[in-house]
MARNUZA-288783 format. One record per residue: residue number from 1; residue in three letters; x, y, z of N, C-alpha, C in turn. Coordinates in pm, whole numbers, plus 32768, in hexadecimal, padded with zeros to 4 digits. Example, Ala and Ser with C-alpha at 12.3 -4.5 7.8 and 13.67 -1.06 7.14 Angstrom:
REM residues 2
pos_code_neast_nnorth_nup_caeast_canorth_caup_ceast_cnorth_cup
1_ALA_8527_7DC7_830C_84CE_7E3E_830C_8528_7EB6_830C
2_SER_8505_7F1F_82C4_8557_7F96_82CA_850A_8003_8313
//
This chain:
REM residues 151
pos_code_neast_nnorth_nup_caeast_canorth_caup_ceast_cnorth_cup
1_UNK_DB89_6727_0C89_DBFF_66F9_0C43_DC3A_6771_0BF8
2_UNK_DC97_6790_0C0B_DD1B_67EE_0BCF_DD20_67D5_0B4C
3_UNK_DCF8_6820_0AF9_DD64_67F8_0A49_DDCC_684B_0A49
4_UNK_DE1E_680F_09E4_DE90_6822_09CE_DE86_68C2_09DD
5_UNK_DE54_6904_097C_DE5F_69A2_093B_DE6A_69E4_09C0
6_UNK_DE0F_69B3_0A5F_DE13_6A0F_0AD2_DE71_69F7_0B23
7_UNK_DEAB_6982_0B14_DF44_6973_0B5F_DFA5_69B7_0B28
8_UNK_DFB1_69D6_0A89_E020_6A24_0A70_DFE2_6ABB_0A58
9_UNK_DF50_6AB3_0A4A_DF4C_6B46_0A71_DF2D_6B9B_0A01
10_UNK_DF09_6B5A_097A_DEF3_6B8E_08EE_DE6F_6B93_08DC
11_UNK_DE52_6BE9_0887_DDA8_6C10_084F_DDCB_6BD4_07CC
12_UNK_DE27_6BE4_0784_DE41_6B7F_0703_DE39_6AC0_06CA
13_UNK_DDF5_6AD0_06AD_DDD4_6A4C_067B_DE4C_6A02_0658
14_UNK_DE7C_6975_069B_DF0B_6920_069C_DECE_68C8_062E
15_UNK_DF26_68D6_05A8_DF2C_6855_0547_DF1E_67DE_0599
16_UNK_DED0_6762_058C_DE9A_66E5_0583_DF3B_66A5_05B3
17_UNK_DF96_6693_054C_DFE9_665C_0577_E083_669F_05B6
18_UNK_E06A_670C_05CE_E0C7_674F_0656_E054_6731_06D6
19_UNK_DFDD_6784_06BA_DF8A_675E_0758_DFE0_66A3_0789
20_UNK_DFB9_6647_0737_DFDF_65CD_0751_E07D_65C9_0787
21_UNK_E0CD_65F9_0765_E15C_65FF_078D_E16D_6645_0806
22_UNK_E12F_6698_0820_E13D_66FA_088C_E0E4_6696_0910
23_UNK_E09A_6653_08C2_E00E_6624_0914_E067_65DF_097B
24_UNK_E0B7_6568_090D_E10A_6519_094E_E18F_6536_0989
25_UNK_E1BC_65A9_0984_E22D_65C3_09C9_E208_65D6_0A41
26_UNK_E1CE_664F_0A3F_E174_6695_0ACA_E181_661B_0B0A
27_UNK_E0F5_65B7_0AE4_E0ED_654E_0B35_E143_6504_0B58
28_UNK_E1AC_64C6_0B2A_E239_6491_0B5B_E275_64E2_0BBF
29_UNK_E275_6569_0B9B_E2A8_65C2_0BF6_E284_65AB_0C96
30_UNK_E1E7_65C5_0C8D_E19B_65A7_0D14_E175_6504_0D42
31_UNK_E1A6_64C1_0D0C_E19E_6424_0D2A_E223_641C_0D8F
32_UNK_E29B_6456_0D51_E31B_646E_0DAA_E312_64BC_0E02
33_UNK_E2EF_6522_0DFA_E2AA_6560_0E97_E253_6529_0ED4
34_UNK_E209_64E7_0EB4_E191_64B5_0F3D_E1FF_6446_0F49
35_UNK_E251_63FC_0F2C_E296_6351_0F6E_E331_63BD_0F95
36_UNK_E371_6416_0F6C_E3C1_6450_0FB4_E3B6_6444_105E
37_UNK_E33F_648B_106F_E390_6484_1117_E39B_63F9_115B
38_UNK_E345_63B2_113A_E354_6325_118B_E3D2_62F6_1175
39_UNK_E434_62DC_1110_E4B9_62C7_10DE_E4F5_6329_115A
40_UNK_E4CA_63B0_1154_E550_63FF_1174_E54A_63F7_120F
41_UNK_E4D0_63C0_1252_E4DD_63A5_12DB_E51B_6302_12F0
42_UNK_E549_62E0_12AB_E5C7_6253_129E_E620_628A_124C
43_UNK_E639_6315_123C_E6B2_6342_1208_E71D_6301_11A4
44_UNK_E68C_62F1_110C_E6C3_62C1_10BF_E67D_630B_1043
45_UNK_E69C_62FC_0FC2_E677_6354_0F40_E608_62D7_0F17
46_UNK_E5D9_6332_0E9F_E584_62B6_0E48_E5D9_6248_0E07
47_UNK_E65F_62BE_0DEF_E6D0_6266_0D85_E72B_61DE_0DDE
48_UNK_E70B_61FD_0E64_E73C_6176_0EC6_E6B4_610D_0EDD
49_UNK_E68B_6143_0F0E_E5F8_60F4_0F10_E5D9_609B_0E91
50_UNK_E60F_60DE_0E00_E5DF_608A_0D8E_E656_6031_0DB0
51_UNK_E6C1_6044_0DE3_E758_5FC9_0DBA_E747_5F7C_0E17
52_UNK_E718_5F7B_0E8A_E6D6_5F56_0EE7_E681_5EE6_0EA6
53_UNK_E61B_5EF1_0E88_E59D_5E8E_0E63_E5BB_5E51_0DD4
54_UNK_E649_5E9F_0DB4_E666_5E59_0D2F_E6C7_5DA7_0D68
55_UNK_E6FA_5DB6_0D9B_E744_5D81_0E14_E711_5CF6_0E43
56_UNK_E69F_5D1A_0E9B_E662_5CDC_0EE3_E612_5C71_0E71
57_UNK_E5EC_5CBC_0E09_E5C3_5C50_0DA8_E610_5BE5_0D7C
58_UNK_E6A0_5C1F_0D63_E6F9_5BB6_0D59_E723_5B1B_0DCE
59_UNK_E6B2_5B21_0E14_E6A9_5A9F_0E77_E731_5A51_0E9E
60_UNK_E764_5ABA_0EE0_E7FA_5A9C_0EDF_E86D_5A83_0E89
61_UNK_E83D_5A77_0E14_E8C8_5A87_0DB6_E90B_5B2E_0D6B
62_UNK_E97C_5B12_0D4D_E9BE_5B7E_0D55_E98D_5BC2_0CCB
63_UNK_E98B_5C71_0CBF_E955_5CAF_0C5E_E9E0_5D23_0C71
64_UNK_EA2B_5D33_0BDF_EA81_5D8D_0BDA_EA22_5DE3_0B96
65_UNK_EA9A_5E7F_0B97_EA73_5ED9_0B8A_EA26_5F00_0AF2
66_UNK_EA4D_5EC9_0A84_E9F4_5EEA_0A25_E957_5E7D_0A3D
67_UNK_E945_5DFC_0A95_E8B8_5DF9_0AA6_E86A_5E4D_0AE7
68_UNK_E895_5E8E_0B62_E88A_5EF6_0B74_E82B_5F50_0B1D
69_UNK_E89C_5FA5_0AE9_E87C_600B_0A9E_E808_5FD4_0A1C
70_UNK_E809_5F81_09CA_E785_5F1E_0980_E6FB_5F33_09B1
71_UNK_E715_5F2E_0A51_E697_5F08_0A85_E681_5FAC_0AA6
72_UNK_E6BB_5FE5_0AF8_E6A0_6071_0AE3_E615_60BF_0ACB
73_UNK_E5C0_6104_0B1E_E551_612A_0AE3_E59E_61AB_0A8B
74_UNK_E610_61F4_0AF3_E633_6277_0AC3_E6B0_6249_0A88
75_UNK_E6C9_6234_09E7_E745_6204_09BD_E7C6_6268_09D1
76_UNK_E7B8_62DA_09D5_E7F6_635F_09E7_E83E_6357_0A7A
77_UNK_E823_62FE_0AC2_E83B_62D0_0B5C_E8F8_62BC_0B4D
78_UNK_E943_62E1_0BC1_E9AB_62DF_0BD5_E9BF_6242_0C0A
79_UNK_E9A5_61CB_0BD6_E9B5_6159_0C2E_EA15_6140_0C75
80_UNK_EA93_6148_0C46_EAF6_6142_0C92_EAED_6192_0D0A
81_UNK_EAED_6224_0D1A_EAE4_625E_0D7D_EA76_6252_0DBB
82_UNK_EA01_6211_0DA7_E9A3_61FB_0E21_E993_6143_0E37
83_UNK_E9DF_60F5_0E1D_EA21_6093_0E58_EA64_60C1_0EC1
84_UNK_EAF6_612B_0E9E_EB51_613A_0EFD_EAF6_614F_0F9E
85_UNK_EA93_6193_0F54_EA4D_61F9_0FE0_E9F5_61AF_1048
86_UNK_E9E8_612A_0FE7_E971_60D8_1025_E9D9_6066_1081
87_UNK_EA5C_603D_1024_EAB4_6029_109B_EAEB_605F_1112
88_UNK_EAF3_60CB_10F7_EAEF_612E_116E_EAA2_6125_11F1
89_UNK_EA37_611A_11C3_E9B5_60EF_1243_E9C1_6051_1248
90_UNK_E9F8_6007_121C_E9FB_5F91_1229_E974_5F2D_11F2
91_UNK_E93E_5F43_1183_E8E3_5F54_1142_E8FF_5EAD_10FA
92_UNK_E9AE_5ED7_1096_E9A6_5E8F_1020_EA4B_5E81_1056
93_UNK_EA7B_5DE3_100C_EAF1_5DC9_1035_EB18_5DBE_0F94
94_UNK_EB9C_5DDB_0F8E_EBD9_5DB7_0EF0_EC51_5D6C_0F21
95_UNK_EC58_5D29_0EA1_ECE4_5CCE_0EB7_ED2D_5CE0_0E33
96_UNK_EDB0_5CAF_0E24_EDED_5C93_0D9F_EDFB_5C32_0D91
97_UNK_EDE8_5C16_0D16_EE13_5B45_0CEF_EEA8_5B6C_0CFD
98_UNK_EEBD_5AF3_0D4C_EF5E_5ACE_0D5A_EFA1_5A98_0CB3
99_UNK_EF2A_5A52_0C62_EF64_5A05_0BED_EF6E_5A92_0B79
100_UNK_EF10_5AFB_0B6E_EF04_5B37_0B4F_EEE8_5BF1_0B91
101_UNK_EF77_5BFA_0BA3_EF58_5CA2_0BC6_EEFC_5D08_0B9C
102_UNK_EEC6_5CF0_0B37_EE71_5D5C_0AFC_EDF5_5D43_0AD5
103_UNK_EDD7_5CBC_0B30_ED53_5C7B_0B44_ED3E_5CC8_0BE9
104_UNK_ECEE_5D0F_0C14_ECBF_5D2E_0C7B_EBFC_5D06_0CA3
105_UNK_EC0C_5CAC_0CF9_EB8D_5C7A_0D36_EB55_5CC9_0DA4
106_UNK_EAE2_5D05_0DA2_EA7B_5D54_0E00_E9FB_5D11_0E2E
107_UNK_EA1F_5CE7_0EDE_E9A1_5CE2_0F22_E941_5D28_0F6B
108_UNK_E8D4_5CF1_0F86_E8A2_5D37_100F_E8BF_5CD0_109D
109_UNK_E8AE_5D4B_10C1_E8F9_5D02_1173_E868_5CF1_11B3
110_UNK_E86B_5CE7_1206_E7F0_5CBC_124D_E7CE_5D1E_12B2
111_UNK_E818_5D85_12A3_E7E4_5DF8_12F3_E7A4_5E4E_1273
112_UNK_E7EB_5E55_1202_E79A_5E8E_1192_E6EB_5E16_1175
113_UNK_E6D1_5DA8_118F_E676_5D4E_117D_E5F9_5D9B_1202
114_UNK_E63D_5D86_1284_E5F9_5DC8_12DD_E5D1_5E53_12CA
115_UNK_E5FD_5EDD_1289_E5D7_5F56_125E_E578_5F3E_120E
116_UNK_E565_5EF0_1194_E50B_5EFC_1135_E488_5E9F_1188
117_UNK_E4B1_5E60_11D6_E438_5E19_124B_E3C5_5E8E_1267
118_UNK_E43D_5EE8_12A3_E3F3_5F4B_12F9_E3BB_5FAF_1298
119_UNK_E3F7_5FC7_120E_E3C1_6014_11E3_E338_5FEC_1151
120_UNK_E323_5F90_1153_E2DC_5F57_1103_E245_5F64_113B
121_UNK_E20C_5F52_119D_E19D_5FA1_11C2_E18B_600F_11B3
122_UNK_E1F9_6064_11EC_E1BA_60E9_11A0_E1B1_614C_111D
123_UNK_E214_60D1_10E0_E20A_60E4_1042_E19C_60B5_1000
124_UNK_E15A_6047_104F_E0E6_6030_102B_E06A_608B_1029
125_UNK_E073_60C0_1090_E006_6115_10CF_DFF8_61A6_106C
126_UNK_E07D_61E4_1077_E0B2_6241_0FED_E04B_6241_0F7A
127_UNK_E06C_61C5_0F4D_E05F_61A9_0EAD_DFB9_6157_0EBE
128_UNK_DF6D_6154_0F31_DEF8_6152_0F43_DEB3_61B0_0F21
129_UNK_DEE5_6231_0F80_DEBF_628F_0F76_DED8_6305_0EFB
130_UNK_DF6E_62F5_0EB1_DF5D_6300_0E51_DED8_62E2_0DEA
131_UNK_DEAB_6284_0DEE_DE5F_6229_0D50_DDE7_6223_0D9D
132_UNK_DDD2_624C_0E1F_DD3C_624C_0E5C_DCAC_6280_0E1C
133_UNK_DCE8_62DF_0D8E_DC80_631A_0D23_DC4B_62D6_0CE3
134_UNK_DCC7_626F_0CB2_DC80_6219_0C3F_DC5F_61A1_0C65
135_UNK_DC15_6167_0C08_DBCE_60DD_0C07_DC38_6032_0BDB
136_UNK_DBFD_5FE7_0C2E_DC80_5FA7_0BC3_DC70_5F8F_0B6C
137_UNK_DBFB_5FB9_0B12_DBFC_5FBC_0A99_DC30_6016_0A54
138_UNK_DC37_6089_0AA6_DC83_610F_0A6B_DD13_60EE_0A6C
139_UNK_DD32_60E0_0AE4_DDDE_60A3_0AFC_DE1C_6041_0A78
140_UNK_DDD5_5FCC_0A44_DDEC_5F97_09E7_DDDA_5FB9_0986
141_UNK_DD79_6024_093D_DD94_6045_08F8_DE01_60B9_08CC
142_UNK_DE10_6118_0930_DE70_6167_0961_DEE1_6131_0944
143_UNK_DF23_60B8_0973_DF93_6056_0965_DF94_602F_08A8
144_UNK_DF63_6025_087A_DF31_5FF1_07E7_DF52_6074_0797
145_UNK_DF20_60B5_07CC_DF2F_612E_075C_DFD7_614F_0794
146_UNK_E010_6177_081D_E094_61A0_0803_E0F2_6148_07E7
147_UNK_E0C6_60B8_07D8_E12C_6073_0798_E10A_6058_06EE
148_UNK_E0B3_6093_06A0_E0A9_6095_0630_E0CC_610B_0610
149_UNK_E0EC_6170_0656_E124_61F0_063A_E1A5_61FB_064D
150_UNK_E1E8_6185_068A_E28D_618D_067E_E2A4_6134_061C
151_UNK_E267_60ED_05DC_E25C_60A2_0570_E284_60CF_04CE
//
């Protein structure tokens, strides 16, 4: 197992709570690289893939653009422009309320339903192999501590 200090390459001892910040970036960093390529061989981002499954949760009812963005893992995300993009591929359909113009409703189409079909096994497999270290006792606690640390 790698510590931190030999991935970046220092003989200097990392304060307790930068090592921890760095710990967790790094690792976010490489969580998006190992599930990157499976996305990019269905030629889509993480940031479609999340609007995607944000979507699909919505069990057919319509989600405008600020639910969207709410749900968001990456809030910093361009929603609008990766809607546009996901319509593009025929992903996600938008409509305008006729009663209200500046009410705009966003679905998934069923060719976007069928992509996340195909790609959900191997997102599975990913994020198997990701967490294949730990225990699920580790995993849960793992889960516990970074949600008491955004706390």
């Amino acid at each position: 197992m790698k510590q931190l200090e030999d991935i970046l390459k220092t003989s200097q001892p990392i304060p307790l709570n930068r090592k921890t910040v760095l710990n967790i970036a790094y690792s976010a960093i490489w969580i998006k690289e190992m599930t990157h390529p499976v996305l990019k061989s269905f030629d889509i981002s993480n940031e479609q893939f999340n609007v995607l499954r944000i979507l699909r949760g919505k069990k057919g009812s319509p989600a405008n653009l600020q639910d969207i963005q709410d749900r968001m893992i990456n809030k910093m995300s361009n929603t609008t422009r990766l809607v546009d993009k996901l319509i593009l591929k025929g992903y996600v359909e938008r409509f305008t309320c006729e009663k209200n113009r500046r009410k705009v409703d966003i679905f998934i189409t069923e060719s976007g339903l069928k992509l996340l079909h195909d790609i959900d096994p191997k997102i599975d497999k990913a994020e198997d192999n990701i967490t294949s270290n730990l225990s699920v006792e580790e995993l849960e606690n793992l889960n516990y501590l970074l949600t008491k640390l955004r706390s």
